[in-house]
C-alpha positions as protocol buffer text, in pm:
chain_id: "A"
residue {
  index: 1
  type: UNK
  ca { x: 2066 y: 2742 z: -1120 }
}
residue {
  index: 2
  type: UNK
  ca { x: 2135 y: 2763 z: -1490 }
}
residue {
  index: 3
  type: UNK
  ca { x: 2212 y: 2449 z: -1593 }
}
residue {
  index: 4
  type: UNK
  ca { x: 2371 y: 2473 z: -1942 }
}
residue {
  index: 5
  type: UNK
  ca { x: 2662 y: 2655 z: -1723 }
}
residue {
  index: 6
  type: UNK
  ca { x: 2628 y: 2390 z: -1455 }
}
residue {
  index: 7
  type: UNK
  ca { x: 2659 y: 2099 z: -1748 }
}
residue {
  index: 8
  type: UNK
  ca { x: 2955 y: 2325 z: -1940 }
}
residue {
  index: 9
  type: UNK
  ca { x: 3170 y: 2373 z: -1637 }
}
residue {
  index: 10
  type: UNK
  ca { x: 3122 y: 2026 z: -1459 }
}
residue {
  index: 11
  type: UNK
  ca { x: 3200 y: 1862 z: -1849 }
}
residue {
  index: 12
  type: UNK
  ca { x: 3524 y: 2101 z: -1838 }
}
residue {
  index: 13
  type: UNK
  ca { x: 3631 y: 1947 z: -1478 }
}
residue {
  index: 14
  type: UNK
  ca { x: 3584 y: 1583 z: -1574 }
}
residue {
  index: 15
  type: UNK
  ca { x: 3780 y: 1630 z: -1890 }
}
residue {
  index: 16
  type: UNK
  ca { x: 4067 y: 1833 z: -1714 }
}
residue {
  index: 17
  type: UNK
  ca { x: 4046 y: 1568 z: -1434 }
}
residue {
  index: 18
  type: UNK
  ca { x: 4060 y: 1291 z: -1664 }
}
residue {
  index: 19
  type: UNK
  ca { x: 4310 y: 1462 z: -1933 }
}
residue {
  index: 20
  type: UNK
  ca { x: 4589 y: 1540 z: -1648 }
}
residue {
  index: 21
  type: UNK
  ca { x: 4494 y: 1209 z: -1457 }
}
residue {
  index: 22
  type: UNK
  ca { x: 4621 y: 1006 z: -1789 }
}
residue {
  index: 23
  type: UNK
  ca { x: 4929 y: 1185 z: -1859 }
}
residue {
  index: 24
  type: UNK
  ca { x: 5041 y: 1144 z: -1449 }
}
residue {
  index: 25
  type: UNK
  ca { x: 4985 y: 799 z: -1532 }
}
residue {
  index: 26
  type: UNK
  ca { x: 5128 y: 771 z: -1824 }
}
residue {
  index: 27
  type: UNK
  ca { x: 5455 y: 928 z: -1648 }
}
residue {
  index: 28
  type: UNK
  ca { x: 5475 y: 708 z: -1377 }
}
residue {
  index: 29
  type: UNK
  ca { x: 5442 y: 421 z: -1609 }
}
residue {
  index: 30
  type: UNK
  ca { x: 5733 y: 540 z: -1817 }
}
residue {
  index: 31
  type: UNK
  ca { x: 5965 y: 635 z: -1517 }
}
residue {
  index: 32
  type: UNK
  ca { x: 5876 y: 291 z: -1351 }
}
residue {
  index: 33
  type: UNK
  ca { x: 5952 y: 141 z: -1683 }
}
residue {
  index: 34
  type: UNK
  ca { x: 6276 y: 337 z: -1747 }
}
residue {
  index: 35
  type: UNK
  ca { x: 6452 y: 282 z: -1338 }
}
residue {
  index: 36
  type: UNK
  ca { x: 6358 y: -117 z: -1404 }
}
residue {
  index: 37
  type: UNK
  ca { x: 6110 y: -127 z: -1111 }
}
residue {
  index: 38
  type: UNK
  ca { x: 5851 y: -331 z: -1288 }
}
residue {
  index: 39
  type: UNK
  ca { x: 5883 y: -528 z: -1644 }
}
residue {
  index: 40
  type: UNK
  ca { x: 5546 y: -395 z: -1826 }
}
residue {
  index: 41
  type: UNK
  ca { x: 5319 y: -659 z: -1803 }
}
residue {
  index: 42
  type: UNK
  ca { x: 5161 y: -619 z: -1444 }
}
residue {
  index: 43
  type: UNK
  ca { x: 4815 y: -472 z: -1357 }
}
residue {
  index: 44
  type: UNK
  ca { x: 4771 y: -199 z: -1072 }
}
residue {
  index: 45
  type: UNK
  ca { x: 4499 y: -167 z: -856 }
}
residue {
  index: 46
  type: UNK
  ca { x: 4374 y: 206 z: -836 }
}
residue {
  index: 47
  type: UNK
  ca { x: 4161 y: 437 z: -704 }
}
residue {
  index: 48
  type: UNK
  ca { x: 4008 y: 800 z: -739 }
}
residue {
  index: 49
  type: UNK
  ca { x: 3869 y: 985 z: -480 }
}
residue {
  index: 50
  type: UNK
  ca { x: 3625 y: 1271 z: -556 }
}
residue {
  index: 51
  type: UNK
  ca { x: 3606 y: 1538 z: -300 }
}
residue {
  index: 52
  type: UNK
  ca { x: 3312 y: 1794 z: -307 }
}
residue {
  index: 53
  type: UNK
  ca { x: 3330 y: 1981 z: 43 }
}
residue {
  index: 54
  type: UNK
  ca { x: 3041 y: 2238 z: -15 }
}
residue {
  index: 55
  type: UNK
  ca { x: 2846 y: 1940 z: -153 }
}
residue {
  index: 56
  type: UNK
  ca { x: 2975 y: 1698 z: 157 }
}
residue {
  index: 57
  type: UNK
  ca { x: 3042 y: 1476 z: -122 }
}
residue {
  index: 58
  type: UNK
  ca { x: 3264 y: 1202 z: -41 }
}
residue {
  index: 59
  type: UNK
  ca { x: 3311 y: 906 z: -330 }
}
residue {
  index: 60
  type: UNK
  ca { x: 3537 y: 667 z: -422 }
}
residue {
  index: 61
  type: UNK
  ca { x: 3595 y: 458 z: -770 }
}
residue {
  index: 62
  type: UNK
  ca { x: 3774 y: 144 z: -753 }
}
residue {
  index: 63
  type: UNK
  ca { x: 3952 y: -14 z: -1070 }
}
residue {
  index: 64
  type: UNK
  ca { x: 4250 y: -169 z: -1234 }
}
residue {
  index: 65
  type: UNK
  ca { x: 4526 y: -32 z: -1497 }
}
residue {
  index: 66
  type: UNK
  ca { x: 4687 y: -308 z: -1701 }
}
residue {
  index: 67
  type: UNK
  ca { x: 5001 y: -315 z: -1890 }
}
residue {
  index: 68
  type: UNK
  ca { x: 4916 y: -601 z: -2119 }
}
């Protein structure tokens, strides 16, 4: 294993995972905002799933986006 490829292309994942994960979030927010189906100020539970099938990697990460 080299891992200074290992460390580049898992680095390049997160930050495409976490990069695209903010702007559908973003959206959502903004369409939910614009059709009047919630006011701005409520929190959402959420939760990301990480899926690594050759690794049988299975996790889940639990948090909470806020408005205000």
């Amino acid at each position: 294993m080299d891992d200074e490829t290992f460390n580049i292309s898992l680095r390049k994942f997160l930050k495409m995972v976490g990069v695209s994960s903010q702007r559908e979030i973003e959206q959502a927010v903004a369409k939910a905002l614009q059709a009047n189906a919630i006011r701005g100020s409520e929190s959402f539970p959420a939760t990301m799933t990480l899926r690594i099938q050759g690794l049988q990697l299975h996790v889940t990460f639990d948090g909470e986006i806020r408005l205000e």
